[in-house]
TIMI-2910 file (N, C-alpha, C, CB; in pm, 1 decimal, decimal comma, always signed):
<rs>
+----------+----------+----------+----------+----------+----------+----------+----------+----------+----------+----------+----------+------+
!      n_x !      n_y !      n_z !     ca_x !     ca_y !     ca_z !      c_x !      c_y !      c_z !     cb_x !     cb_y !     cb_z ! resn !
+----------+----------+----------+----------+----------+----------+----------+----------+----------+----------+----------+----------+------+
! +11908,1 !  +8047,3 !  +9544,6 ! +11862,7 !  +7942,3 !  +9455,3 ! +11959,8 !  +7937,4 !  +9337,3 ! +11714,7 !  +7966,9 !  +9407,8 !  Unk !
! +12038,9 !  +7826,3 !  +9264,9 ! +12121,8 !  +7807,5 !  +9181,6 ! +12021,8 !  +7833,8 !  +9072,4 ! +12198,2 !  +7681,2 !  +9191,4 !  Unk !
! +12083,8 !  +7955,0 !  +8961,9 ! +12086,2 !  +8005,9 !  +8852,9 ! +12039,3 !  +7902,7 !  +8759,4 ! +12206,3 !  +8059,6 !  +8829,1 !  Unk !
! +11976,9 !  +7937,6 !  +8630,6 ! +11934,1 !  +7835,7 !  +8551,3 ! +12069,9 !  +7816,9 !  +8442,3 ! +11780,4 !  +7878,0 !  +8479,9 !  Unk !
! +12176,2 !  +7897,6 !  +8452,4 ! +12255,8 !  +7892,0 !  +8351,7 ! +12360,4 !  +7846,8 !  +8437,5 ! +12273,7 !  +8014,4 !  +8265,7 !  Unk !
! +12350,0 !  +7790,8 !  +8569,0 ! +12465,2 !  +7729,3 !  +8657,3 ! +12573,4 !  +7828,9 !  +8695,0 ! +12536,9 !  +7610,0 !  +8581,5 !  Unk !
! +12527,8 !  +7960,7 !  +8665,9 ! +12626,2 !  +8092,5 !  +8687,7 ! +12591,1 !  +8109,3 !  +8858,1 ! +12572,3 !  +8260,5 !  +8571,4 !  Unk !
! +12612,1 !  +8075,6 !  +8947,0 ! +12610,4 !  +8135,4 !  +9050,4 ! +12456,4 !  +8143,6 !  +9122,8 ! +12672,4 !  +8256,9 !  +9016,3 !  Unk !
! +12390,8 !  +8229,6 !  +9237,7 ! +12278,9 !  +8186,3 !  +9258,4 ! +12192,0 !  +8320,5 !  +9290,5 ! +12286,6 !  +8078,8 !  +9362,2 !  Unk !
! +12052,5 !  +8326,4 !  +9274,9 ! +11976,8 !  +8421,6 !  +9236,7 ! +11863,5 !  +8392,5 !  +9390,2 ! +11916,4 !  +8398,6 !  +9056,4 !  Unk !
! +11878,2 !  +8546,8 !  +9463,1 ! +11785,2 !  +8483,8 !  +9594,9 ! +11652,5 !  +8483,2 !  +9572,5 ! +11795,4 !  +8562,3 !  +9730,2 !  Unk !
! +11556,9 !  +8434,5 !  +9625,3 ! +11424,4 !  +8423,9 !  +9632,4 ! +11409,3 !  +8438,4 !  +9778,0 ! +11367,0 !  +8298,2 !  +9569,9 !  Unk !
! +11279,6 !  +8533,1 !  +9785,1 ! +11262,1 !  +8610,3 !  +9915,5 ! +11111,9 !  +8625,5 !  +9924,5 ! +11340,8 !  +8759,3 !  +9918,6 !  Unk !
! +11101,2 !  +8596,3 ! +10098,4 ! +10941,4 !  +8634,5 ! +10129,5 ! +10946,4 !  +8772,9 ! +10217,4 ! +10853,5 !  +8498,5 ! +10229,6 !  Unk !
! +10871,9 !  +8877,0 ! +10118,9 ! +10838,9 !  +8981,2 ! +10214,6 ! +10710,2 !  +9003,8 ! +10268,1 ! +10869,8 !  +9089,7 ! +10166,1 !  Unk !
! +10733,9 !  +9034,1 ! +10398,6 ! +10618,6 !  +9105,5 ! +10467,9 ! +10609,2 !  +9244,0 ! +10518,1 ! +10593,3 !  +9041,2 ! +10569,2 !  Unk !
! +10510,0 !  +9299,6 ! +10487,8 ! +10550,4 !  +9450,1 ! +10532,1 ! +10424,3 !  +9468,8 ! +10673,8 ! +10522,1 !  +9591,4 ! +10365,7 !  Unk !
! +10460,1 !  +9551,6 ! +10761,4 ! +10402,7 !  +9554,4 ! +10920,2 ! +10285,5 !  +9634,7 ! +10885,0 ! +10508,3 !  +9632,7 ! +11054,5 !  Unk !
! +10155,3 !  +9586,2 ! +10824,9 ! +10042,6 !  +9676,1 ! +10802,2 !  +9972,9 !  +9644,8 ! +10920,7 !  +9958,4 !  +9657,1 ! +10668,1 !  Unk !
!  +9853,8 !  +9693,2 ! +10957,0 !  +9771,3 !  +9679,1 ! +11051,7 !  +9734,9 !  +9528,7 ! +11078,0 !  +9663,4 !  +9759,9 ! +11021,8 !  Unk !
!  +9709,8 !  +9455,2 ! +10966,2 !  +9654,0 !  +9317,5 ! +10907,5 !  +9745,0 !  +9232,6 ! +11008,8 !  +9683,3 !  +9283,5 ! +10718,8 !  Unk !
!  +9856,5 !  +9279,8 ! +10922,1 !  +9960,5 !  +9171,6 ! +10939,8 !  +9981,7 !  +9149,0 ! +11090,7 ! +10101,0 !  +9211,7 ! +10868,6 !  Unk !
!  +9994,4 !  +9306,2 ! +11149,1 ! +10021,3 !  +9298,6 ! +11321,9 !  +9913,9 !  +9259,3 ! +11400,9 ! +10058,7 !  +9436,2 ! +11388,3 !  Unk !
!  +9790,8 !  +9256,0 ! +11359,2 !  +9661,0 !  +9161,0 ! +11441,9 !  +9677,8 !  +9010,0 ! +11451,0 !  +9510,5 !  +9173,7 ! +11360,4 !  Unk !
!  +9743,6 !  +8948,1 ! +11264,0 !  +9731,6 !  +8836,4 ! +11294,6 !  +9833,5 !  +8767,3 ! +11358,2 !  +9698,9 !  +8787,6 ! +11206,4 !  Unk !
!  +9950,0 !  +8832,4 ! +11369,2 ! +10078,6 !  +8813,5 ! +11455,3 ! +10028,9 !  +8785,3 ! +11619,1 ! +10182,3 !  +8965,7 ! +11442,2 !  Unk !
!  +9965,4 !  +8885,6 ! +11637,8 !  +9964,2 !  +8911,3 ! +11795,5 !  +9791,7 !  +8826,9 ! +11818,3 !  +9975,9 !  +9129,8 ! +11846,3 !  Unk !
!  +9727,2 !  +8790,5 ! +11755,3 !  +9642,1 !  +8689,7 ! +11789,8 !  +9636,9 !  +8519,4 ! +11725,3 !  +9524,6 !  +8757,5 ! +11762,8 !  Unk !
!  +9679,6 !  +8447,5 ! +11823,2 !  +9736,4 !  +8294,6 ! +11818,3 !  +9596,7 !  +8261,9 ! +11667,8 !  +9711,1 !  +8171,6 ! +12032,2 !  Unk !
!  +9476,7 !  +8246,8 ! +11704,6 !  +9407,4 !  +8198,4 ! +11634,9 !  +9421,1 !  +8262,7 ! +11470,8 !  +9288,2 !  +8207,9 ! +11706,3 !  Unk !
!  +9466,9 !  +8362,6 ! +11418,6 !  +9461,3 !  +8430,4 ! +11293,1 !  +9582,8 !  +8386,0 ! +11250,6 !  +9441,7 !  +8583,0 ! +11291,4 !  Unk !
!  +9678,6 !  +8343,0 ! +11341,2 !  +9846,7 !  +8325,3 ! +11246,6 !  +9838,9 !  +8305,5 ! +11164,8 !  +9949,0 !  +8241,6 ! +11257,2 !  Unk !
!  +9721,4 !  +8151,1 ! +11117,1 !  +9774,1 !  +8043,3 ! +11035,9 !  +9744,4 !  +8108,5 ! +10902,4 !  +9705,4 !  +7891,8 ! +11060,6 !  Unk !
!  +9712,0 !  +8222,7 ! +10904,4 !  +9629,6 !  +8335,9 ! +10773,1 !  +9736,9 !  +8398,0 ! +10744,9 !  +9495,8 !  +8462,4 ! +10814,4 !  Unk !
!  +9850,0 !  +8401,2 ! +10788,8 !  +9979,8 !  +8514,0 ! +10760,2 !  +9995,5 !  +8473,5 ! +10590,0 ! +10163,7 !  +8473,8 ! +10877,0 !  Unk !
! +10040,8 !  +8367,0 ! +10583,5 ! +10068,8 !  +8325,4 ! +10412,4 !  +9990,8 !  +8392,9 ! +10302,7 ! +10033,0 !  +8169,6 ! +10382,4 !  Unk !
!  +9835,3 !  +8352,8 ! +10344,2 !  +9715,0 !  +8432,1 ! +10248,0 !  +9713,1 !  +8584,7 ! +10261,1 !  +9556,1 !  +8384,5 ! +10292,4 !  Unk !
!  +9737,4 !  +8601,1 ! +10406,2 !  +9772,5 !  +8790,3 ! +10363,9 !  +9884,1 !  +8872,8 ! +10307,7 !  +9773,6 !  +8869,2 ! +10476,3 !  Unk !
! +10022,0 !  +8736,0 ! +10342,3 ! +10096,2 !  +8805,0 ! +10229,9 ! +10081,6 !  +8799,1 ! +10097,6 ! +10203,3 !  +8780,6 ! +10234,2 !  Unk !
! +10022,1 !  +8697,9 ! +10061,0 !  +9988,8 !  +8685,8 !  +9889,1 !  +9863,1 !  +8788,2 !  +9840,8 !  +9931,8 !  +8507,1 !  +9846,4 !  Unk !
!  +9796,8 !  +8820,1 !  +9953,7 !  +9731,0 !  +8926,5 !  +9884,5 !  +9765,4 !  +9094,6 !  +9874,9 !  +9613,1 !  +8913,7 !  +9936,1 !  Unk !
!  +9831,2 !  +9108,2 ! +10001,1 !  +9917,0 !  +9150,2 !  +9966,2 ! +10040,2 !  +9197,8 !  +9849,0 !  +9918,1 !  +9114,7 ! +10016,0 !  Unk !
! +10048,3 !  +9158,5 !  +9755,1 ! +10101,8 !  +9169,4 !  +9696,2 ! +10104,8 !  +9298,1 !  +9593,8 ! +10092,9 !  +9075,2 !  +9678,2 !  Unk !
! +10046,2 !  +9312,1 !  +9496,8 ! +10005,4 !  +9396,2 !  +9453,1 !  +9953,2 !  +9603,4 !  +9567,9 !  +9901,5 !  +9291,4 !  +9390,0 !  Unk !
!  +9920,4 !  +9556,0 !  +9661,4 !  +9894,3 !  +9690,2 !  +9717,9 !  +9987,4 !  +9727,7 !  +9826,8 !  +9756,3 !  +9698,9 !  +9769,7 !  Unk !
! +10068,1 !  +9600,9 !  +9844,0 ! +10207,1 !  +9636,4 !  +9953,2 ! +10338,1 !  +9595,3 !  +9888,3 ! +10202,4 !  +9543,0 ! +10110,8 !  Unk !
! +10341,0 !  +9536,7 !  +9781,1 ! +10472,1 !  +9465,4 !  +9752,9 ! +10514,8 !  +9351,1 !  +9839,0 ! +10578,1 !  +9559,4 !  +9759,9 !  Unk !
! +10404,7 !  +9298,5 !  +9894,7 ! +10444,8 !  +9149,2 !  +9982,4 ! +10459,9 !  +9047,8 !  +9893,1 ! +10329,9 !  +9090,8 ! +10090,9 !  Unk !
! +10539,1 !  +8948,0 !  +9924,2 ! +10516,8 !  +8787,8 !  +9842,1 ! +10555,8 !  +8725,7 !  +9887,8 ! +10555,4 !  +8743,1 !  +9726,4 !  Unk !
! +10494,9 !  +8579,2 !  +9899,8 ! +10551,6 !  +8463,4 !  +9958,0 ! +10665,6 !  +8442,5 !  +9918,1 ! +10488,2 !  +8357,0 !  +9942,5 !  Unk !
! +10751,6 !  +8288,7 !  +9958,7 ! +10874,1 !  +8269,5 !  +9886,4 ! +10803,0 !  +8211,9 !  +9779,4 ! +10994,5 !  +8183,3 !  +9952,2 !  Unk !
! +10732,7 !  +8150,8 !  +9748,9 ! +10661,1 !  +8072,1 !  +9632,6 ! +10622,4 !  +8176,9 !  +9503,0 ! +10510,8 !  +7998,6 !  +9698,0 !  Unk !
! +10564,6 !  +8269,0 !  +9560,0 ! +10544,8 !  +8398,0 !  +9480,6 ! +10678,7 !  +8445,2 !  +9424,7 ! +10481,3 !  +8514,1 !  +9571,9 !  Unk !
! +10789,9 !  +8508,5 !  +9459,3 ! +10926,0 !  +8489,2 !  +9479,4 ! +11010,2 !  +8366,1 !  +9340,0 ! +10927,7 !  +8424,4 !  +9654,4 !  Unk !
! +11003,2 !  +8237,4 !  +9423,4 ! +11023,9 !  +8151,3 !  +9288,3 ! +10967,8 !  +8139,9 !  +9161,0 ! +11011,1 !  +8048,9 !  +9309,8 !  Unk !
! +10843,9 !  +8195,3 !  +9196,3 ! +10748,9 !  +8214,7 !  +9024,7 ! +10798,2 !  +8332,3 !  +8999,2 ! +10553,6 !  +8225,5 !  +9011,5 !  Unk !
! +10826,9 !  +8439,4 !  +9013,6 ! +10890,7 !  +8516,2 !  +8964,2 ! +11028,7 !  +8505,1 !  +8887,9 ! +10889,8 !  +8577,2 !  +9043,3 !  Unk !
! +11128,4 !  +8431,8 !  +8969,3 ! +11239,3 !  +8400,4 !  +8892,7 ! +11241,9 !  +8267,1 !  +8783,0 ! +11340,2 !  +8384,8 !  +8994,2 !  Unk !
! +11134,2 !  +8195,5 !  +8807,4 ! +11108,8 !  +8099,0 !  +8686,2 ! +11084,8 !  +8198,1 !  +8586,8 ! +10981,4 !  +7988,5 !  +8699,2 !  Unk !
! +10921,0 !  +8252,3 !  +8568,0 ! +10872,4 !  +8324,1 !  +8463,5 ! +10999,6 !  +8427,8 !  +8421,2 ! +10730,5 !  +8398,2 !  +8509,6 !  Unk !
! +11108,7 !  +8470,9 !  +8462,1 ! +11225,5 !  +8583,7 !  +8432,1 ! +11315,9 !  +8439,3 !  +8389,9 ! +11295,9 !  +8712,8 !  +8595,5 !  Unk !
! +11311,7 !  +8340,0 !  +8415,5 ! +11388,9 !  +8243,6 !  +8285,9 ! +11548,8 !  +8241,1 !  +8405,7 ! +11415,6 !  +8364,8 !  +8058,7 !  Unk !
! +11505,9 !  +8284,7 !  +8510,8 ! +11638,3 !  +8276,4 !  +8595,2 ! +11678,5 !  +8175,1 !  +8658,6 ! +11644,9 !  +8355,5 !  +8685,1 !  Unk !
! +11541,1 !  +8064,3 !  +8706,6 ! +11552,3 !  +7940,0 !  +8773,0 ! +11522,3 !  +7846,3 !  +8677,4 ! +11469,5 !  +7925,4 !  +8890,2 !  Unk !
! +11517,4 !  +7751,2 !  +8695,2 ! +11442,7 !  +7612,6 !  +8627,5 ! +11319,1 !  +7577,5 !  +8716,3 ! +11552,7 !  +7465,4 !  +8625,6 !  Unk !
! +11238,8 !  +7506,4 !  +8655,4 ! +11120,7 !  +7454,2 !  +8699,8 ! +11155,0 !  +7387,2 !  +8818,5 ! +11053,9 !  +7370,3 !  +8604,2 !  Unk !
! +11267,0 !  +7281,7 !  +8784,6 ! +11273,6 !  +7174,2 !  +8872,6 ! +11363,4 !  +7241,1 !  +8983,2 ! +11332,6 !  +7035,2 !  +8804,0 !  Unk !
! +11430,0 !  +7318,4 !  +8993,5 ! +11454,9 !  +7407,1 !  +9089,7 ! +11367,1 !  +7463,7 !  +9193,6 ! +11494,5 !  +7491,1 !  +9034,6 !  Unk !
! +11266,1 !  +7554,3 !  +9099,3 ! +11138,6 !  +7620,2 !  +9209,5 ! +11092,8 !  +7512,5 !  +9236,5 ! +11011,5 !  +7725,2 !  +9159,8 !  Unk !
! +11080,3 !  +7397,9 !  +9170,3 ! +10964,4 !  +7293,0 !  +9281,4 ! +11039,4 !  +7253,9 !  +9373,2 ! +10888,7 !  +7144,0 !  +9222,6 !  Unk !
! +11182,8 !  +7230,3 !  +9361,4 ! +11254,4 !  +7165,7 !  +9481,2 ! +11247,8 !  +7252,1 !  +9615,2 ! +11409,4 !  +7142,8 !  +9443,1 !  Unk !
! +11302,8 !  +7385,9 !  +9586,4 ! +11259,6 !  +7489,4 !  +9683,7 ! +11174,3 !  +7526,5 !  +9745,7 ! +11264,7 !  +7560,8 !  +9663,3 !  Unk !
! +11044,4 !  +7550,4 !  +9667,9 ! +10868,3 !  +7556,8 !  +9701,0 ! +10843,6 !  +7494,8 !  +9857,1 ! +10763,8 !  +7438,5 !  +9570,8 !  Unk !
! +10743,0 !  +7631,1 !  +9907,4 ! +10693,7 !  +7516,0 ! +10007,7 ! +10620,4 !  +7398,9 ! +10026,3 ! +10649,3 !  +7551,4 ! +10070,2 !  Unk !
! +10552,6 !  +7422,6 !  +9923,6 ! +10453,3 !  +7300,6 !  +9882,4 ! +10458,5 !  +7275,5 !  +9748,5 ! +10305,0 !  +7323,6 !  +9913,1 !  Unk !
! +10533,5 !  +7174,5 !  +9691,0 ! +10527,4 !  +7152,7 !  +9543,4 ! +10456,5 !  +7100,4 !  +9478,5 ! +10598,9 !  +7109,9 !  +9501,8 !  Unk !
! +10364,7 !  +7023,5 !  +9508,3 ! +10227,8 !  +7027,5 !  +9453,2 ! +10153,4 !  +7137,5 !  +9414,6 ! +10155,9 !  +6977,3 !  +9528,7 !  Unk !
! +10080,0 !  +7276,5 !  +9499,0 ! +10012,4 !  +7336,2 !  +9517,8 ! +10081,0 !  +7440,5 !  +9369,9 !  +9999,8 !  +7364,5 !  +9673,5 !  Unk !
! +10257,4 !  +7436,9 !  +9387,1 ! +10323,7 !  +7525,6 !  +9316,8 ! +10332,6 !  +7516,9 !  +9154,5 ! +10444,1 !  +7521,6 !  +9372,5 !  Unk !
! +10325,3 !  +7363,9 !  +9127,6 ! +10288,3 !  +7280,1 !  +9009,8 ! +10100,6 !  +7308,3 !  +8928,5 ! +10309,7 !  +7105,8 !  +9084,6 !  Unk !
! +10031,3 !  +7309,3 !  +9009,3 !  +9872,0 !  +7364,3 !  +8997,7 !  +9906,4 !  +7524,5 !  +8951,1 !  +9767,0 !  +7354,6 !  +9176,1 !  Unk !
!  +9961,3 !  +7588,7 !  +9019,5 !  +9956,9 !  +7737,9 !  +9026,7 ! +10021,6 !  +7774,7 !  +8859,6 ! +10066,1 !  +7804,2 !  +9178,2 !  Unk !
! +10155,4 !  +7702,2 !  +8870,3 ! +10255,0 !  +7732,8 !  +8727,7 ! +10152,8 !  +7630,5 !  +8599,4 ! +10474,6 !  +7646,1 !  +8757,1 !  Unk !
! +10089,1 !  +7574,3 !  +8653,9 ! +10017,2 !  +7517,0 !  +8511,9 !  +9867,3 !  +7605,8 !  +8464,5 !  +9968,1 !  +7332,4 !  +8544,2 !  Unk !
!  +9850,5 !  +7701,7 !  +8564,7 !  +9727,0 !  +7770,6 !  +8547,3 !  +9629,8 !  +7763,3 !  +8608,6 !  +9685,6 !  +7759,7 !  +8460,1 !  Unk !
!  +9644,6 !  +7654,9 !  +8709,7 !  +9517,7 !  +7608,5 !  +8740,9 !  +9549,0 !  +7658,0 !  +8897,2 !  +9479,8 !  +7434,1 !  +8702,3 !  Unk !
!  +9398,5 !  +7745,7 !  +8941,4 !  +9435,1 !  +7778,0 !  +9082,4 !  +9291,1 !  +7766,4 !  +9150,3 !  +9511,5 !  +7935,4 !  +9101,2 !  Unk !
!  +9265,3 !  +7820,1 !  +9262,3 !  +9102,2 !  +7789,2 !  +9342,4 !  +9094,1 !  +7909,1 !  +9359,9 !  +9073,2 !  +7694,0 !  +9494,0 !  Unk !
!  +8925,3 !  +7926,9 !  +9413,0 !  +8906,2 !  +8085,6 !  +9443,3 !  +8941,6 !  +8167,0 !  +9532,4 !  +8808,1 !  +8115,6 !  +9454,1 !  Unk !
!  +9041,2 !  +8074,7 !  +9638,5 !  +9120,4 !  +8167,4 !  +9741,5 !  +9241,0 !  +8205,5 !  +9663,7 !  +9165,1 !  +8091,3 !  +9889,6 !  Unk !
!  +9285,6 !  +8196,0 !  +9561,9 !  +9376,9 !  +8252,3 !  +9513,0 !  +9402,2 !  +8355,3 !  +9419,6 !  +9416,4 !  +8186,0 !  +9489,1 !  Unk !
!  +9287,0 !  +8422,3 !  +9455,6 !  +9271,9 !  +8576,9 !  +9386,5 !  +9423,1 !  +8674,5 !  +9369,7 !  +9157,3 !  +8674,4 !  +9501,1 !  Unk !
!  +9511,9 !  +8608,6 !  +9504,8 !  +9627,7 !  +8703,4 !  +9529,5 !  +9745,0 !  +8674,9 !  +9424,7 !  +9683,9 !  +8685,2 !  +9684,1 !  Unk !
!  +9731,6 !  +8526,3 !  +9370,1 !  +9791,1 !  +8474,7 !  +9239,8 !  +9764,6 !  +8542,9 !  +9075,4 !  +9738,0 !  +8331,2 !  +9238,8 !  Unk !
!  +9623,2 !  +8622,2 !  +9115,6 !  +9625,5 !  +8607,6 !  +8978,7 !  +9658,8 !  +8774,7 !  +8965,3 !  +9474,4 !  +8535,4 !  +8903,1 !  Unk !
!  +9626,6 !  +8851,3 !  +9000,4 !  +9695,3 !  +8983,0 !  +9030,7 !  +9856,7 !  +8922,5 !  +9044,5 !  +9625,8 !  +9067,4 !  +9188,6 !  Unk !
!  +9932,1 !  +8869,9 !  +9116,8 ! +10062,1 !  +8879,6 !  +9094,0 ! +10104,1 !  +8782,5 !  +8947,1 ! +10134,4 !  +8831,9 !  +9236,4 !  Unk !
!  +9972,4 !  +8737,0 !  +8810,6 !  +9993,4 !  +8692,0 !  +8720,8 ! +10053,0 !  +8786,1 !  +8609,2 !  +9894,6 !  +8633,0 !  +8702,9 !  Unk !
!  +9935,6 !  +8920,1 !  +8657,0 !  +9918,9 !  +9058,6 !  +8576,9 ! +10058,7 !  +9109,2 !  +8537,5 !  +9841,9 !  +9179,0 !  +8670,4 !  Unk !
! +10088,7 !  +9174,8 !  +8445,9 ! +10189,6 !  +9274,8 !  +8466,7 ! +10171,8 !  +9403,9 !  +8516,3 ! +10243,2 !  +9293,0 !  +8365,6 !  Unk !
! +10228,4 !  +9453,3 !  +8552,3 ! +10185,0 !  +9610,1 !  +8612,0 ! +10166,6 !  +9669,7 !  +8544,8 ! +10252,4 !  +9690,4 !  +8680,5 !  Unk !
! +10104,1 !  +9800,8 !  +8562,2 ! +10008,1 !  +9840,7 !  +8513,4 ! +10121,2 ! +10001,9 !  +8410,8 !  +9870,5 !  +9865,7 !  +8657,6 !  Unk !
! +10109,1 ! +10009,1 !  +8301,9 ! +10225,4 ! +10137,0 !  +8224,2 ! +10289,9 ! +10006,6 !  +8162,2 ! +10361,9 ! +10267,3 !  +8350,0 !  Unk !
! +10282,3 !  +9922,0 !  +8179,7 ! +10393,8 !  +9787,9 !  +8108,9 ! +10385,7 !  +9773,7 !  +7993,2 ! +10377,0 !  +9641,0 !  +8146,8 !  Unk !
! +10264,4 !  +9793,8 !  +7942,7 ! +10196,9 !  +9710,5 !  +7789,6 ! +10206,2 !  +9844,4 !  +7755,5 ! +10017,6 !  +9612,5 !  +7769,2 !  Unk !
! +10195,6 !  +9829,4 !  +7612,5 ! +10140,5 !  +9922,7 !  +7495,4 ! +10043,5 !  +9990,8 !  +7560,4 ! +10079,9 !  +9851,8 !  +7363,0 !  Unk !
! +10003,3 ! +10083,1 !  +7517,7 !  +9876,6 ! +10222,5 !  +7568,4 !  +9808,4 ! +10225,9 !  +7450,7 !  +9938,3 ! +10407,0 !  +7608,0 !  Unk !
!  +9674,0 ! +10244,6 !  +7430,0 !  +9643,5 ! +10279,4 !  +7313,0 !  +9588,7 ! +10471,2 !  +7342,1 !  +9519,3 ! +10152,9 !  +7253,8 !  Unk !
!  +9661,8 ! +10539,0 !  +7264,4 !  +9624,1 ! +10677,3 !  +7315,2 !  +9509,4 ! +10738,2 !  +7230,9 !  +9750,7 ! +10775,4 !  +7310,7 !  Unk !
!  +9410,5 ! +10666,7 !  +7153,6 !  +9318,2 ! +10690,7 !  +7092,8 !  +9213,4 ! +10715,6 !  +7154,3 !  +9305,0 ! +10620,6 !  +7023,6 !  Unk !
!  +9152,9 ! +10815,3 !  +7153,3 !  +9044,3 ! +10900,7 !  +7276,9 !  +8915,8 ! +10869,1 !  +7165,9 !  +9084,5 ! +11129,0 !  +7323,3 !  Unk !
!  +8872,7 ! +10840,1 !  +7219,0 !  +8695,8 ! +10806,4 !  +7118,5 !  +8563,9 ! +10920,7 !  +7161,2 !  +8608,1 ! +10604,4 !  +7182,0 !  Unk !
!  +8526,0 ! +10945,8 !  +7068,4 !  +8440,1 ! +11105,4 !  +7076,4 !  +8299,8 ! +11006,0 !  +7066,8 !  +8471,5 ! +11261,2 !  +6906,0 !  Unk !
!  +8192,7 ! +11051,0 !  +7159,1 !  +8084,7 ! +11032,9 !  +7121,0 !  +7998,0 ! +11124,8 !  +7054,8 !  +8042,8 ! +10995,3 !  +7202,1 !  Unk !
+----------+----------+----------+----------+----------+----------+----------+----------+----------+----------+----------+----------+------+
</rs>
């Protein structure tokens, strides 16, 4: 994907990793069409992500442009809803990959005595 500073180009990538999940819905025709939603939930407890997941990442890191990830996106509508905040309740796997991980933020090391 071409760089937001026109320096050259920054990849965006969908991973899947071979969990049990993933190899049921592979090998049974009727579950395929679920591969997308298990990689996005995925995310957080395997390090999976769509490519869409992927382009929101390098937007929010200031590496792409908007109008870039939407051009790329698989669905640029859906990707436009998601980057404006607004998502549905199957997209639990969005908002965990909204989070930052977890040691990221400030700690407060103040232990409270009852």
């Amino acid at each position: 994907v071409p760089k937001s500073d026109g320096k050259g180009r920054v990849p965006a990538v969908e991973v899947m990793v071979s969990t049990a999940r993933i190899r049921e819905m592979i090998d049974d025709p009727e579950k395929t069409k679920g591969l997308r939603d298990a990689i996005q939930q995925g995310y957080v407890s395997y390090g999976m992500q769509t490519f869409d997941q992927s382009l929101m990442g390098l937007l929010k890191n200031n590496l792409i442009t908007f109008e870039e990830a939407l051009r790329q996106s698989s669905n640029p509508d859906d990707f436009k809803l998601k980057f404006s905040g607004i998502s549905s309740t199957s997209d639990l796997s969005w908002d965990n990959f909204e989070k930052p991980a977890e040691g990221g933020g400030k700690q407060d090391d103040k232990i409270e005595r009852f």
